[in-house]
C-alpha positions, 0 to 999 in steps of 0.5 A: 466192372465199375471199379474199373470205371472208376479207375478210369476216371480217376486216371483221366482226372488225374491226367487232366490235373497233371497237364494243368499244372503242367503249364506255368501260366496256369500255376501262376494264374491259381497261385495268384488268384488266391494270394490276391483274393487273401490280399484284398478280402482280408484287409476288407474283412478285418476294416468292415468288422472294425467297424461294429467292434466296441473299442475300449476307450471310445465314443462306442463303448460309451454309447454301448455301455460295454468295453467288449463285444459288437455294436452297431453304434457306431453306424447309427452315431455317424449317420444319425447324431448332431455331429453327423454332419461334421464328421460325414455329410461335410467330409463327404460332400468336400471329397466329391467336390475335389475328386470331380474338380480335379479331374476337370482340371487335369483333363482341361489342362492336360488335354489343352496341353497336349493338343498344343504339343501335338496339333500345333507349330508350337515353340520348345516342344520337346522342353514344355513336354518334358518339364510338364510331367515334373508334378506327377514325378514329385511329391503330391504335397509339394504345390500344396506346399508351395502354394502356402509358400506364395498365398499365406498372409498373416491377415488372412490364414493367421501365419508369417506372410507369404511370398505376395503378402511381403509386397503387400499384395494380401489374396481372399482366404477361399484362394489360399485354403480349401475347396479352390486351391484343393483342386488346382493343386491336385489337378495340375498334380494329375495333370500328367495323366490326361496328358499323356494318354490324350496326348497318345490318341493326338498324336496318332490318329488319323488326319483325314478324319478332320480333314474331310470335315474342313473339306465339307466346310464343317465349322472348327467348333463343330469338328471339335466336339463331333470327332476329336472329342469323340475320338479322345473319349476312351483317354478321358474316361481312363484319366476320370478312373485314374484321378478320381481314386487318386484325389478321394484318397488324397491326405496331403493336399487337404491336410495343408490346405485346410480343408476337411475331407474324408481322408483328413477327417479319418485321421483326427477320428481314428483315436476317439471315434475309431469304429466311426472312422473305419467306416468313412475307410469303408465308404472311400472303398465303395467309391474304388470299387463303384468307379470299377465297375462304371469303367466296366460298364463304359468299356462294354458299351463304348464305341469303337472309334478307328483312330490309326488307319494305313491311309494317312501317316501325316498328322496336320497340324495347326499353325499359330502364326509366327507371334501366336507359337512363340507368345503361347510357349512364353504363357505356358513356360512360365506357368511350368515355370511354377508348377515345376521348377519353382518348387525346388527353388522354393524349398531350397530357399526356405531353408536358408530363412531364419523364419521359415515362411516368412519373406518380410526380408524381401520388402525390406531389402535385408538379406543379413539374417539368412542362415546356414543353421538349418543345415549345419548345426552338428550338436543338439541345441534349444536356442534358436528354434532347433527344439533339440534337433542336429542340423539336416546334414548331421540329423540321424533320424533323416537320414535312417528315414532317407534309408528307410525310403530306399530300402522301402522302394527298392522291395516294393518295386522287386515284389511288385514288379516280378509279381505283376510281370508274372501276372501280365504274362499269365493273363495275357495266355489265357486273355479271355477266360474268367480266371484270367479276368478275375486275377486281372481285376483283382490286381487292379482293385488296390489301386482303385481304392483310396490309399489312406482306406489300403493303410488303414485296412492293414493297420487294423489287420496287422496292429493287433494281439495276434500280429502285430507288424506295426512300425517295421519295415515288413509291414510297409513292403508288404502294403507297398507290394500290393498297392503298386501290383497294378502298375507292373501287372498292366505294364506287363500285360500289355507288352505281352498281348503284342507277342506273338504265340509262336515265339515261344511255341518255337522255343517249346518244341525245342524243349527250352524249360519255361524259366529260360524261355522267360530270361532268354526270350520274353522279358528281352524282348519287353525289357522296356515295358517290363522294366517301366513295371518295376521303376513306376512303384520304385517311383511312387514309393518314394513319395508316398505318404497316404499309404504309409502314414497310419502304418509307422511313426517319423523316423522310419520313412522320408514322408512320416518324417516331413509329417512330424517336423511339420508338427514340431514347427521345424518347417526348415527340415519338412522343407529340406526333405522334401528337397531332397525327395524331389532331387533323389526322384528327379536323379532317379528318373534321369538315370533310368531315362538315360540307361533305357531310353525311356521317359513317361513322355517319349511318345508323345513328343518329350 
């Protein structure tokens, strides 16, 4: 008798796996559960036990006395030396100061303008709406980059003169390197953020909510900071979580703007303090994974503001007064101007400069000296700076770079984004329960981390005895596919949770396989929303540098590339690759624009 209970109850198990496996969300939901777990633990682990590993040839195994083994030296030499704080109170300290800055700055600069382009009879709407994305689109060193190009003086920061030194015009060294400029950077390259997502609530929500508060003569002021501030909370607080992580893990910026944080200083310590700059990877994690959980907090405590009601479909806007619209769009054209068009012009201009950097001809009048050679030189010469080196025209080790940029971008954004639909898709089947939350959590997490902490957990991972994947293109598609899981799999998801269920109940009871319902019926219907899921880490791809930079040499990919010409001195060729990174992104995303109809600021007014 009891073995036929038994019986009965392995039968009834066995049922119970059958119809779980059975469903296709459920698959994905497990398979991706454990590939994401692996994914994030590992790299973690392998960073965390770098940290009490005794590196042979570094200030561990000097302080320890050992060449093999585990120490906590490392720990206790960070925190605790006469260099401590050089090496961490400062970098840190200069890390928060920019990561809080620049979410001031973008969500100041963004909110404003996209209460200009959404409240207001504002002029050229639609050209101020599109041109203002152009940072984000762009690579994050280019203002950096550019601001060098403008500020530099031989007086103040010791290199050619800039743009406003060569008319005399010489700024203090806090406006032309570090803390400042940092953050006005970083903040108008982030900018986009705050823009698009308070602009999204601005230009839906309903305007009988200000309106009843003018009836009740309610001062301006008053109804700023009493309901649309309020109202504009949730994209505010989404902006802090977006552009924190990204400013903390910032490379670049502080790199040319010289000024210490802790990603820069993870670069110079990884050779001779090693285990000491796993640990500063290890604190920019904490700060991803605190900036997590604070968004958690905030989303179970958050008040829920009602911002599109079926009462009022006209949104009122502000009038500025025929002088004010067209005055206000003259101020903010010229300051895109700058931050967006400037650039290229910039970095075409310098490489046509036999000096790069130095525009004394400007004061002079003497435009004899510009050259071609930059460009053009098609055999390897000493003279005349070239170090050896073919033109851009004729550089193979670009060029390869430039394929190595594409074929890097495109499997990043076919893994990535299939990845991430098959998430969004599995989650949005089982919404609320804890399987779905974790899977989804945890494909968010490497976004929340800063990038140069992502690549140096997987250059510890993968850059040793047993695998060692450093300098190969696997290696990049592998770091790239998992950092950029989060824009598809959130792309994905919430284009799937507005699907109703019977669209593909209808198409169960007529026994359609789950592969077909998938082609045929869902991703058509999103095609717009899932294709973005594959386009934003294409985008991103391109660009990266943080990510990428401790997991290759130059010549593998466009961004390493820059990074060591800019060592040489060959500032023509950092200046020509980013021109035509710059021109491949902008061509890209035109094409796209174009094929699908859609843009990053198509629903706000671009």
């Amino acid at each position: 008798m009891e073995n036929i209970k038994s019986a009965y109850r392995w039968k009834i198990r066995r049922n119970k796996i059958a119809t779980f496996f059975s469903k296709p969300e459920n698959v994905i939901l497990l398979l991706m559960g454990i590939v994401l777990t692996i994914s994030t633990v590992a790299p973690i682990y392998a960073i965390i036990k770098d940290t009490i590993t005794i590196h042979p040839g570094t200030i561990d195994a000097h302080l320890s006395g050992k060449s093999s083994g585990y120490t906590l030296a490392n720990y206790i030499d960070l925190f605790t030396s006469q260099l401590a704080k050089r090496n961490l109170w400062d970098p840190l300290w200069n890390t928060i100061l920019l990561s809080v800055g620049s979410c001031v700055m973008a969500i100041l600069y963004g909110g404003i303008f996209a209460f200009l382009i959404t409240r207001t009879d504002l002029k050229a709407r639609k050209y101020l709406s599109a041109i203002f994305i152009f940072p984000y689109i762009m690579p994050q060193w280019t203002l950096a980059v550019v601001w060098q190009h403008m500020f530099s003086s031989n007086a103040v920061t010791g290199t050619s003169n800039g743009l406003l030194a060569s008319f005399g015009i010489t700024m203090p060294a806090w406006w032309c390197v570090g803390l400042f400029p940092s953050i006005v950077v970083l903040g108008l390259h982030y900018a986009p953020f705050a823009y698009i997502l308070i602009g999204g609530i601005f230009r839906n929500m309903d305007a009988n909510l200000e309106e009843a508060a003018t009836i009740l003569d309610t001062p301006k002021w008053k109804t700023m900071f009493r309901i649309t501030i309020p109202m504009i909370k949730p994209a505010i607080l989404s902006t802090v979580l977006l552009v924190f992580g990204g400013a903390m893990g910032s490379y670049p910026v502080p790199h040319y703007l010289n000024l210490t944080t802790l990603s820069t200083k993870y670069v110079s310590m990884n050779d001779k303090y090693t285990g000491e700059a796993s640990i500063l990877a290890i604190i920019m994690m904490l700060f991803g994974v605190a900036i997590m959980f604070i968004n958690q907090l905030s989303l179970k405590s958050r008040k829920n503001y009602t911002t599109v009601t079926g009462k009022s479909g006209q949104i009122s806007k502000i009038t500025l007064g025929k002088v004010g619209r067209v005055v206000i769009a003259i101020i903010l054209i010229f300051i895109t101007f700058f931050t967006s068009i400037f650039p290229i012009i910039s970095f075409a201009f310098e490489t046509f400069l036999p000096n790069p950097g130095d525009y004394s001809f400007l004061y002079t009048g003497d435009t004899s000296n510009l050259t071609l050679k930059w460009w053009t030189t098609n055999e390897n010469i000493t003279e005349s700076g070239m170090y050896g080196q073919t033109g851009i025209l004729y550089n193979d080790t670009i060029w390869r770079a430039y394929r190595g940029t594409i074929l890097v971008s495109i499997c990043c954004a076919l893994f990535a984004g299939t990845i991430g639909t098959m998430i969004g898709y599995a989650v949005s089947k089982h919404r609320r329960s804890k399987a779905a939350t974790y899977v989804n959590s945890v494909a968010f997490l490497p976004y929340l981390m800063p990038s140069i902490a992502v690549g140096a957990a997987f250059f510890i991972l993968f850059s040793n005895q047993y695998v060692n994947l450093f300098n190969t293109y696997t290696l990049l598609i592998i770091v790239g596919t998992i950092k950029y899981i989060p824009f598809a799999s959130r792309s994905a998801l919430n284009s799937m949770l507005q699907l109703s269920g019977e669209i593909e109940e209808a198409a169960l009871i007529q026994n359609v396989p789950w592969r077909k319902r998938m082609l045929k019926i869902i991703i058509p219907i999103q095609k717009t929303s899932i294709l973005s899921g594959y386009l934003l880490p294409f985008m991103t791809c391109l660009r990266e540098l943080s990510l990428f930079m401790l997991l290759c040499t130059q010549g593998f990919i466009l961004a390493t590339t820059l990074d060591y010409f800019d060592e040489m001195g060959l500032y023509a060729f950092s200046s020509g690759i980013n021109l035509i990174l710059i021109i491949t992104i902008l061509i890209c995303n035109t094409v796209v624009n174009k094929v699908t109809g859609a843009s990053i600021d198509s629903g706000i007014g671009g």
